[in-house]
C-alpha positions in Angstrom: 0.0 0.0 0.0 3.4 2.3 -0.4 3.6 4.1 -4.0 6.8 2.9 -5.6 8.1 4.3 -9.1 4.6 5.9 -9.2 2.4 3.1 -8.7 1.6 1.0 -5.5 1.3 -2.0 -8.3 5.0 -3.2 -7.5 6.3 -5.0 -10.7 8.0 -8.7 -10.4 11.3 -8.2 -10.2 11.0 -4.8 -8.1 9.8 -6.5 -4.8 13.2 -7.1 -3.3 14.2 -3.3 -4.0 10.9 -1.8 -3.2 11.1 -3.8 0.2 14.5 -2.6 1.0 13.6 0.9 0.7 10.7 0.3 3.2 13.2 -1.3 5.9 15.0 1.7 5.9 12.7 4.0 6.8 12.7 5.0 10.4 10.0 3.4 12.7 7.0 6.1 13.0 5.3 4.3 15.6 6.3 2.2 18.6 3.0 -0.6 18.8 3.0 -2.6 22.2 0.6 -5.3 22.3 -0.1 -7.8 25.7 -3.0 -9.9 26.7 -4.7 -11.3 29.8 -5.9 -14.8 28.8 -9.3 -15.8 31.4 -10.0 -19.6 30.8 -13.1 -20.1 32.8 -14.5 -17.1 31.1 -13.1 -18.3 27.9 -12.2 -14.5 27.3 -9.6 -12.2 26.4 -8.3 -8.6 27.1 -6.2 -7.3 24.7 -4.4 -3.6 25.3 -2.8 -2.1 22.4 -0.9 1.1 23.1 0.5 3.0 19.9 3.0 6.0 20.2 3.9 7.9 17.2 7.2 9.0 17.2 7.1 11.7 14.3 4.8 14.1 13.8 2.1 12.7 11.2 -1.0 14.3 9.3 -4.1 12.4 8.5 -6.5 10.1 10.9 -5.2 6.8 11.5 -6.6 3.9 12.5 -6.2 0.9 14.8 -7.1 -2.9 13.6 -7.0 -6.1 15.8 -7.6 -9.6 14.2 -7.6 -13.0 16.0 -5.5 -15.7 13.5 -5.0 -19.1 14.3 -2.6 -21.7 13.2 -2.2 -25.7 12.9 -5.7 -26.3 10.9 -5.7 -28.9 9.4 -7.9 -29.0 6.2 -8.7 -30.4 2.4 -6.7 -27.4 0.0 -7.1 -27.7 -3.2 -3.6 -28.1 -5.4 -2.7 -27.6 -9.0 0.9 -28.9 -8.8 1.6 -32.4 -8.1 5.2 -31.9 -7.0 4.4 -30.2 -3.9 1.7 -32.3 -2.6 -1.0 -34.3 -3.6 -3.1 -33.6 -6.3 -6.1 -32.1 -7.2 -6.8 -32.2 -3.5 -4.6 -32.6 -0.7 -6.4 -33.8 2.4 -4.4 -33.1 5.5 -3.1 -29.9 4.3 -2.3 -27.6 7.4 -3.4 -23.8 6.9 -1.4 -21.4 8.8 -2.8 -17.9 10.2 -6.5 -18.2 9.2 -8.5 -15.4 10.5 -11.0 -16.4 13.0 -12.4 -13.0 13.9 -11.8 -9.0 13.9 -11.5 -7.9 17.3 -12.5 -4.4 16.4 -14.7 -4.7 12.9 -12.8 -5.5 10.1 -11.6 -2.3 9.4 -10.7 -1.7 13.1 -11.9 1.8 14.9 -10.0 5.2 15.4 -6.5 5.0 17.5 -7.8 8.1 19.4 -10.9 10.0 19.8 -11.3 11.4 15.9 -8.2 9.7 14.4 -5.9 12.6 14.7 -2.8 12.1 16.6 0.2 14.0 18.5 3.7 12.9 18.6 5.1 11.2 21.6 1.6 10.9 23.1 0.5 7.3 23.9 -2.6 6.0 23.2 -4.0 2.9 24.7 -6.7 0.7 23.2 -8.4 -2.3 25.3 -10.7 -4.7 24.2 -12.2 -7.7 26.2 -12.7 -10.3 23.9 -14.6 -13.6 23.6 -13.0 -16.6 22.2 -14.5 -19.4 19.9 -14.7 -22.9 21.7 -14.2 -24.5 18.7 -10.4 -22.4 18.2 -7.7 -24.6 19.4 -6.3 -20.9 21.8 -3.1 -22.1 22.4 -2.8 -21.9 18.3 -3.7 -18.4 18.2 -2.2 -15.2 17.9 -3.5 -11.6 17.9 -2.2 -9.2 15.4 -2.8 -5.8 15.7 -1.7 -2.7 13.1 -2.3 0.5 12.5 -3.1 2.2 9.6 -3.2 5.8 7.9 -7.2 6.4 7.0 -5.9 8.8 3.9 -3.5 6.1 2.1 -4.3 3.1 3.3 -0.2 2.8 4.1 0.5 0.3 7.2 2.6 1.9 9.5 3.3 -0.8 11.8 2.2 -4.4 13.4 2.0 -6.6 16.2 1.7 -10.0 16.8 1.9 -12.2 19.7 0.3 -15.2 21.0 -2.8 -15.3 23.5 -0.9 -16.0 26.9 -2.7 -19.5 27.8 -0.5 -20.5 31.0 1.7 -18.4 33.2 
């Protein structure tokens, strides 16, 4: 979602230098993400605290999925030589979106989406899990975005605590 060479369609063979240039660009915003995992309530609180470290224009915005891992699942496959064909029966999926903690295009990061450099501002959510998710195999991953361009400024990830 970054414009490169006037486009954010990045051509093949461009990937490796368009990705380089991203990597070294300074971080804009310092994401810290923890969790309180409450098994008999089969419920989670997730705080998300975002700091932005320059001074940015625009409203940005503050999404929090729940992805889990180890499903194992009928995929189907067009290429033999990596696995069984046309349908490969045990295939495990990895990071399959259960659910959007805060809609699918997440909520405001403060108030109106505006923000001030070197302020902090925390996010909580109290969350209730799926029996059916293995929680052990899931992660929450939380970003934020700018409203304007779409651009991801930074992400999170990190497992739901299950034991202490």
């Amino acid at each position: 979602r970054v414009e490169y060479n006037g486009s954010v369609l990045i051509g093949a063979g461009n990937w490796e230098t368009a990705v380089m240039q991203e990597l070294g660009k300074e971080n804009s915003v310092d994401l810290n993400l923890r969790n309180i995992y409450y098994p008999n309530l089969n419920k989670i609180q997730i705080d998300v605290a975002a700091k932005f470290l320059f001074a940015v224009a625009g409203k940005y915005k503050l999404v929090v999925y729940i992805v889990e891992d180890g499903i194992v699942s009928p995929q189907k496959n067009n290429n033999p030589a990596i696995g069984p064909s046309p349908d490969w029966l045990d295939y495990e999926h990895r990071n399959i979106l259960r659910d959007a903690v805060n809609s699918t295009y997440g909520g405001y990061i403060s108030a109106d989406g505006n923000v001030v450099q070197n302020q902090e501002y925390p996010n909580q959510f109290i969350f209730e899990l799926n029996s059916a998710w293995v929680t052990a195999n899931c992660n929450i991953i939380a970003y934020v975005f700018s409203e304007d361009t779409g651009e991801v400024l930074q992400v999170a990830e990190l497992g739901i605590k299950t034991s202490d």
